[in-house]
RODO-2510 file (C-alpha; in nm, 4 decimals, decimal comma):
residues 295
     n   res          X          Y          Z
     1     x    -7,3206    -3,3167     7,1365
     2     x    -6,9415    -3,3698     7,1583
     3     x    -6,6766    -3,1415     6,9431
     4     x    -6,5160    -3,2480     6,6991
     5     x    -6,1695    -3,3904     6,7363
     6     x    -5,8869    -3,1840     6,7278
     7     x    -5,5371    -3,3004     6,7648
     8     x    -5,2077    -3,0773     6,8477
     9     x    -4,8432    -3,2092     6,8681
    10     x    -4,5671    -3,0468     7,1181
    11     x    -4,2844    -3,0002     6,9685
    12     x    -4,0124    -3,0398     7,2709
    13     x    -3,6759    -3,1042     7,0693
    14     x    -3,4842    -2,7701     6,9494
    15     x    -3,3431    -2,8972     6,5827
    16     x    -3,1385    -2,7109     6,2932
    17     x    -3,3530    -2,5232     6,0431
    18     x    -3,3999    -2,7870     5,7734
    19     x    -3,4591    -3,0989     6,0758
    20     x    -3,6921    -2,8272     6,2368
    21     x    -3,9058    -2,7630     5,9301
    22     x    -3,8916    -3,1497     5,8361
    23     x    -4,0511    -3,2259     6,1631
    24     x    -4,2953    -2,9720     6,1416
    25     x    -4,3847    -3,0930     5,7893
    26     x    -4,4037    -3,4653     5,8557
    27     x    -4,6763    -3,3572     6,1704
    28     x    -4,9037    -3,1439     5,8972
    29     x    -4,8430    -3,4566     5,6753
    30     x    -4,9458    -3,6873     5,9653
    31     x    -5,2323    -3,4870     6,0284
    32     x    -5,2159    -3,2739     6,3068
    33     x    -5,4197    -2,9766     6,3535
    34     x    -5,1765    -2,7899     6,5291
    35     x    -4,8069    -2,7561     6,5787
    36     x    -4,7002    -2,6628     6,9351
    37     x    -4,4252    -2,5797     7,1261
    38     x    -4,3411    -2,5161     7,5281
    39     x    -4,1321    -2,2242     7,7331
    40     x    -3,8824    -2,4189     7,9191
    41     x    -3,5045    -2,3429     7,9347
    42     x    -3,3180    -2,5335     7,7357
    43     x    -3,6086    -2,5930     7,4678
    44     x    -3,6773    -2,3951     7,1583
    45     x    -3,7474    -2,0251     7,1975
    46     x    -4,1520    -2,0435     7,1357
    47     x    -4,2026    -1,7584     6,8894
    48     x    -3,9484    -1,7649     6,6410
    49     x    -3,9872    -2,1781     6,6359
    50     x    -4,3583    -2,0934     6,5579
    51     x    -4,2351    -1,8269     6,2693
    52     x    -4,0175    -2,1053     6,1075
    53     x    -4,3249    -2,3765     6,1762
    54     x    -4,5145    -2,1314     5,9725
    55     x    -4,2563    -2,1015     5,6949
    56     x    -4,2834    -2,4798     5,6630
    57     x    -4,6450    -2,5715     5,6894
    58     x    -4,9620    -2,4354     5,5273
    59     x    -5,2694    -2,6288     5,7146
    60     x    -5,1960    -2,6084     6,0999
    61     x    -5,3121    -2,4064     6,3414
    62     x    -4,9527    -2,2803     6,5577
    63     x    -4,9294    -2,2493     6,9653
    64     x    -4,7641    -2,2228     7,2642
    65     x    -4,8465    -2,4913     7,5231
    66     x    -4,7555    -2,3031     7,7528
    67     x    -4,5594    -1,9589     7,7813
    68     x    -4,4561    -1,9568     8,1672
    69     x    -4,5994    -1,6153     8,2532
    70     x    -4,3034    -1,5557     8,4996
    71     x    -4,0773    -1,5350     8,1970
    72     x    -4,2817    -1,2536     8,0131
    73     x    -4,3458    -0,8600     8,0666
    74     x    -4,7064    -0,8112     7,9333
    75     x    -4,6623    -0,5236     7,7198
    76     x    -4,3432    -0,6539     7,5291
    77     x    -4,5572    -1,0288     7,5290
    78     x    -4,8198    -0,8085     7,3030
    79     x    -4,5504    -0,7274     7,0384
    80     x    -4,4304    -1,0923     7,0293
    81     x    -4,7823    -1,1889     6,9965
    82     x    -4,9078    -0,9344     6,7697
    83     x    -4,5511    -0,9511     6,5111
    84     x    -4,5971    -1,3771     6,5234
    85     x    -4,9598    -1,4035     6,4605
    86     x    -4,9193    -1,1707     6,1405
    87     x    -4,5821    -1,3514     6,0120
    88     x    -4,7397    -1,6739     6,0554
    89     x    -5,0764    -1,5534     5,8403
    90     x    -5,3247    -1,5691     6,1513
    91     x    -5,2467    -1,8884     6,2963
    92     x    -5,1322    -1,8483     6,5979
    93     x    -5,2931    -1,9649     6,9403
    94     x    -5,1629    -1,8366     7,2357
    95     x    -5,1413    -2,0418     7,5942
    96     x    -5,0538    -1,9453     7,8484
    97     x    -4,9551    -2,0738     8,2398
    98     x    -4,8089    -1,9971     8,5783
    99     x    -4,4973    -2,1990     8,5522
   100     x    -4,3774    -2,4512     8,8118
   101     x    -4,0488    -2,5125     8,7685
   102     x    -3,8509    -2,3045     9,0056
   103     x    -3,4594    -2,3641     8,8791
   104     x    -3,6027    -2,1899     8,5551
   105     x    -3,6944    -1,8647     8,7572
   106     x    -3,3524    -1,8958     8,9234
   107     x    -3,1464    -1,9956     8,6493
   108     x    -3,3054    -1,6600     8,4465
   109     x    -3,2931    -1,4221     8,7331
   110     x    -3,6251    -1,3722     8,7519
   111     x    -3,8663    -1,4067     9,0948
   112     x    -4,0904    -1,7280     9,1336
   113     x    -4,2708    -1,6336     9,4050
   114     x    -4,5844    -1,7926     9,5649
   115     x    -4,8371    -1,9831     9,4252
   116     x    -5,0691    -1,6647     9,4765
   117     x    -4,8227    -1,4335     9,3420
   118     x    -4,7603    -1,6258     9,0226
   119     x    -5,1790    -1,6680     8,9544
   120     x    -5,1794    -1,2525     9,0303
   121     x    -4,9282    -1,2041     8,7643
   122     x    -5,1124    -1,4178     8,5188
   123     x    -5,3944    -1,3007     8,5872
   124     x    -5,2328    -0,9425     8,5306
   125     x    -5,1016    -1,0650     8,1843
   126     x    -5,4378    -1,1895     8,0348
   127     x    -5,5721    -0,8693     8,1210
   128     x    -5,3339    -0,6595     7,9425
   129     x    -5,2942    -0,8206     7,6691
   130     x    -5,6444    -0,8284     7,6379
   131     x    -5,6324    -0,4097     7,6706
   132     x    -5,2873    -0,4106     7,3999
   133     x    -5,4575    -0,6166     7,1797
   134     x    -5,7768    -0,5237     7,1215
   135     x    -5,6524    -0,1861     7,0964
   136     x    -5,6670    -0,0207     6,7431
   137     x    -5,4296     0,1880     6,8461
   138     x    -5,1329    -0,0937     6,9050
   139     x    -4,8620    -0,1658     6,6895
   140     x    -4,8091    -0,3973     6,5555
   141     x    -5,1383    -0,5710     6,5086
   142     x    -5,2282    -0,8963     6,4590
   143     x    -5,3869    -0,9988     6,1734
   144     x    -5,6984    -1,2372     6,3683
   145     x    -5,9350    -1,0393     6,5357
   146     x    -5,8692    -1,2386     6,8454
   147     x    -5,5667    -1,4275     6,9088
   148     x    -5,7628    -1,7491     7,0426
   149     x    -5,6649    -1,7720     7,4142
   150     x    -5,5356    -2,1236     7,6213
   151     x    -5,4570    -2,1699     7,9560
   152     x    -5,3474    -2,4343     8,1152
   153     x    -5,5481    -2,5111     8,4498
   154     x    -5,5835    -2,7078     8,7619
   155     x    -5,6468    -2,4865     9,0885
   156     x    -5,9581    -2,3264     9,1758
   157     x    -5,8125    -1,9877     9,1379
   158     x    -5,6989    -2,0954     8,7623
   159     x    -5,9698    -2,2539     8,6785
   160     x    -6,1886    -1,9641     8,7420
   161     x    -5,9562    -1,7645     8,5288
   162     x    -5,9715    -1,9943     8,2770
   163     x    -6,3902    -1,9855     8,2708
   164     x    -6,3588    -1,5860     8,2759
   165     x    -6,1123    -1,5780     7,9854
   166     x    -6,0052    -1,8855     7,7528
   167     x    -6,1279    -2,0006     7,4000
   168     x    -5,9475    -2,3477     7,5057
   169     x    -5,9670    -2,5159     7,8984
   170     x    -5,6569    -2,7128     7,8931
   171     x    -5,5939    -3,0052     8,1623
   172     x    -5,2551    -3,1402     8,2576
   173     x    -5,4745    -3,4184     8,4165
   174     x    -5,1780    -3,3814     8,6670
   175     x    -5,0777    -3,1860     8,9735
   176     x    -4,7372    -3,0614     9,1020
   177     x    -4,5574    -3,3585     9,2011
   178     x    -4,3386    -3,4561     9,5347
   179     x    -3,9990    -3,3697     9,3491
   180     x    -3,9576    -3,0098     9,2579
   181     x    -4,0591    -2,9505     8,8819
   182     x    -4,2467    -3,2570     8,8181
   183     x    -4,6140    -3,3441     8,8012
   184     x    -4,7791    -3,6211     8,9382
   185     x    -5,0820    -3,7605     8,7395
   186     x    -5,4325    -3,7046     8,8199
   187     x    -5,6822    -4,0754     8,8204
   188     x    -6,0072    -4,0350     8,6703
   189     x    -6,2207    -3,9262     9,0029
   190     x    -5,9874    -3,6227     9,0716
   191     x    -6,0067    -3,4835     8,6845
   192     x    -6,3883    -3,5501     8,7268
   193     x    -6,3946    -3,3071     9,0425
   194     x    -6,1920    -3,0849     8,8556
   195     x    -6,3751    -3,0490     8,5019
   196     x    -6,6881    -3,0337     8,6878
   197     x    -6,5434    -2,7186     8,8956
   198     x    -6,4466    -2,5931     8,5578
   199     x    -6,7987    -2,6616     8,4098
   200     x    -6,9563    -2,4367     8,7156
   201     x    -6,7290    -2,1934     8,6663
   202     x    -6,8049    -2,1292     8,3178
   203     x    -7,1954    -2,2258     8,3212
   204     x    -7,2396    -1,8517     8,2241
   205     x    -7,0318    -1,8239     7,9185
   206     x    -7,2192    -1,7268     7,6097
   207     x    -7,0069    -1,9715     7,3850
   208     x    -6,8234    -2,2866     7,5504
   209     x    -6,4512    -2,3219     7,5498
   210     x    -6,2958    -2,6265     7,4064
   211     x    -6,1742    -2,8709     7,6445
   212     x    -5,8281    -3,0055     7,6063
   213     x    -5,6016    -3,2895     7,7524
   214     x    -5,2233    -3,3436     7,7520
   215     x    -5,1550    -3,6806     7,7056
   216     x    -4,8340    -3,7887     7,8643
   217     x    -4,7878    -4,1661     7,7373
   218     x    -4,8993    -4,2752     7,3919
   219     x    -4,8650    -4,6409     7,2139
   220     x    -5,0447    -4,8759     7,0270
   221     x    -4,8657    -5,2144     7,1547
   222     x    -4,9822    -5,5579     7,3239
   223     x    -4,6594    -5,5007     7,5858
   224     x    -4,7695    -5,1572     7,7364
   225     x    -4,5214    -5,1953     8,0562
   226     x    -4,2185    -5,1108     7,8851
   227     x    -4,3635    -4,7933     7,7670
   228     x    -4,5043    -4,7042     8,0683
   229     x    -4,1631    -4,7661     8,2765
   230     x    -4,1170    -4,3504     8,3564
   231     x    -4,4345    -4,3480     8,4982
   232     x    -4,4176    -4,6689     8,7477
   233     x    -4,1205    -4,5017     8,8232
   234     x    -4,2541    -4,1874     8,9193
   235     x    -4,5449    -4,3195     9,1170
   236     x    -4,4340    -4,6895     9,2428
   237     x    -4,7246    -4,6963     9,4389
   238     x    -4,9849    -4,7750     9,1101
   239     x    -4,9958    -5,0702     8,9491
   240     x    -4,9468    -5,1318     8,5683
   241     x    -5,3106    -5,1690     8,5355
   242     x    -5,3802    -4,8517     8,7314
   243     x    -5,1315    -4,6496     8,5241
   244     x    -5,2981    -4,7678     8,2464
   245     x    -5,6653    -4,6377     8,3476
   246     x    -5,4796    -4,2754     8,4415
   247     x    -5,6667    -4,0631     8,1880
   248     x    -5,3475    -3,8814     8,0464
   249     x    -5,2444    -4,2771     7,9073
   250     x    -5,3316    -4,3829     7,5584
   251     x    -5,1617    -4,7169     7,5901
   252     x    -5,3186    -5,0478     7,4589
   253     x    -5,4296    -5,2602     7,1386
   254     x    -5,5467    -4,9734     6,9280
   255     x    -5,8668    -5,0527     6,9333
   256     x    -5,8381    -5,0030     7,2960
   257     x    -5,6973    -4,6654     7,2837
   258     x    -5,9140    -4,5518     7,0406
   259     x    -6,2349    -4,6853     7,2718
   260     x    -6,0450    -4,4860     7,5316
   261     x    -6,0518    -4,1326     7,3693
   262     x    -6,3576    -4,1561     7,2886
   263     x    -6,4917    -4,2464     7,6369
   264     x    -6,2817    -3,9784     7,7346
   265     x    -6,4331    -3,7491     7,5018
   266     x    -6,7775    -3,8445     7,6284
   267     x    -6,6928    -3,8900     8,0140
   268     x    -6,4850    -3,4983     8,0357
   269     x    -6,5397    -3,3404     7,7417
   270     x    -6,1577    -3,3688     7,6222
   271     x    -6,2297    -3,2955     7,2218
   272     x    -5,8904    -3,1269     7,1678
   273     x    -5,5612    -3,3565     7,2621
   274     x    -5,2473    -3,2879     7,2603
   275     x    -4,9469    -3,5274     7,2506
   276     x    -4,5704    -3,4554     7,3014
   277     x    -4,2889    -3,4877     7,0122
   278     x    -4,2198    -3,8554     7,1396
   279     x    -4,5312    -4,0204     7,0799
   280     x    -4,5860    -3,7942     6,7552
   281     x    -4,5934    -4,0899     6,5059
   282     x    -4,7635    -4,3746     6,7314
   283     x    -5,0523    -4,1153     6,8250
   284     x    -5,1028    -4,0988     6,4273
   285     x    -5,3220    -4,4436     6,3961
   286     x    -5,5362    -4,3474     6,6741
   287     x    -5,6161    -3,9946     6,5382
   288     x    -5,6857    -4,1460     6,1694
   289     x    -5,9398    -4,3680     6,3746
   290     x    -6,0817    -4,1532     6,5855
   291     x    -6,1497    -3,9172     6,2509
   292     x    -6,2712    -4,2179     6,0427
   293     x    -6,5343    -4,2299     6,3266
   294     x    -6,6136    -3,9034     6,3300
   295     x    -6,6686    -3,8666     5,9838
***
C-alpha cells in the first residue's frame, strides 16, 4: 500500500523577520506539512531561518533540503543540529547532500573536490553525527530521539548511502546539467532505473524510508507553455509535450496534475513532495485534492 501524502515547501527567498514569519505562516495555513529551506550562498542561513519558522508556526514539521556537506565540519554540524531541533520543540528534519555548485566552494574558501571526495566526506558526516548524536554524553541534545535523516540522491554511491542511512530517499529526478551548477531533468525511464537501484539497495531495511520528489515546475493552467519557458530553455531539445511528461512537472488542468501525482505515487513510490517558494500557492489545490482522495 502507498504512504500517505506528505507535502513540504522550500523556502528559497531570504525576507525581513515579520515577511519571513508571514510566509512561513501562510504555508502552515495552506497546509503544508513541512517548512523547508536550502544551503546556497546568497539564500537564508538554514538554521536560524528554521528557529524563526518555528517561532511562527505550530503544526509543521521544519528541514533542510539540503545542507551542502562541503560547507559543514561534522562535529560543530551536531551542535547546530542538536541546539535547532530543541529550540524548534522537536521538529526538525535534517537533509543532507554533496553539493554541486562549485563557485559556492570557491566563493567560501572552502575545497570542492571530486565527485568521490565530496560522497567520502558525506559519507564521513552521516557517520559522525550519527556517533555525536546518539551520544548521551553530547551537549547539547536534541530533544527527538532521532533527528529523522534526508538525503538527497542520484548516483550509485549515494544511493547506497541513502539505503544504509535515511528515514527519507529524496530524488532531484535530475542530474548535473551541461552548464556548471545546474541540473538537467531526469524522463520517467531514467528515475525508474534509478528508484529501482534504490529499492535493491534498501531491500534489507527493517522499516522502509519514505520516498520523496522535488518538483521543479508547478501550475494548474490550460496554457502550460508559458510556465514551462525556463525549462524549454534549458533543454531545447524536448518538446512542450515531453517537458510536460518529465516527472518533476505538475503542469496541466488540475485534474490532470492531480491524476499525475498520484500515478506518480503509484508508478515510484514518491509519497512525500516537495515544491519550491514559487509555486507555493498554485501547488495548494492539488495537495487539498490529493488529501480529499486520500481521506
Amino acid at each position: 500500500m502507498p504512504l500517505p501524502f506528505r507535502f513540504g515547501v522550500n523556502l528559497l527567498a531570504s525576507a525581513p523577520a515579520d515577511e519571513w514569519r508571514a510566509k512561513c505562516r501562510r504555508a502552515e495555513e495552506l497546509g503544508y506539512d513541512v517548512i523547508l529551506v536550502p544551503d546556497h550562498l546568497g539564500m537564508v542561513a538554514p538554521f536560524p531561518a528554521l528557529v524563526a519558522a518555528a517561532q511562527a508556526t505550530e503544526r509543521p514539521r521544519l528541514g533542510t533540503f539540503v545542507l551542502n556537506a562541503g560547507f559543514w565540519n561534522p562535529a560543530l554540524l551536531a551542535r547546530e543540529v542538536a541546539t535547532t531541533d530543541a529550540l524548534t520543540g522537536g521538529r526538525l528534519e535534517l537533509g543532507l547532500g554533496t553539493g554541486y555548485v562549485q563557485a559556492e566552494h570557491e566563493a567560501a574558501g572552502l575545497p570542492y573536490g571530486s565527485p568521490r571526495e565530496r560522497v567520502d566526506h558525506l559519507e564521513r558526516t552521516v557517520a559522525e553525527l550519527g556517533r555525536l548524536l546518539g551520544s548521551a554524553e553530547h551537549q547539547p541534545r536534541p530533544v527527538q530521539s532521532r533527528v529523522p535523516v534526508l538525503i538527497g540522491a542520484n548516483g550509485d554511491r549515494m544511493l547506497r548511502l541513502t539505503a544504509a542511512h535515511a528515514d527519507i530517499a529524496a530524488f532531484t529526478g535530475a542530474r548535473p546539467g551541461r552548464t556548471p551548477g545546474t541540473l538537467d531533468p531526469l524522463g520517467a525511464e531514467e528515475l525508474d532505473e534509478r528508484v529501482a537501484r534504490y529499492r535493491a539497495l534498501a531491500a534489507d531495511r527493517a522499516t522502509p524510508a519514505q520516498l520523496n520528489l522535488l518538483v521543479q515546475a508547478v501550475a494548474v493552467t490550460d496554457d502550460p507553455e508559458p510556465v514551462l519557458g525556463p525549462l524549454l530553455e534549458r533543454r531545447p531539445d524536448l518538446t512542450v509535450d515531453q517537458v510536460l511528461a518529465l516527472p518533476l512537472v505538475l503542469v496541466g488542468p488540475l485534474e490532470e496534475v492531480v491524476a499525475k501525482a498520484r500515478a506518480q505515487r503509484e508508478r515510484f513510490g514518491f509519497s512525500y513532495l516537495t515544491v519550491l517558494e514559487p509555486f507555493m500557492e498554485a501547488f495548494a489545490p492539488v495537495m487539498h485534492r490529493l488529501r480529499a482522495e486520500s481521506a
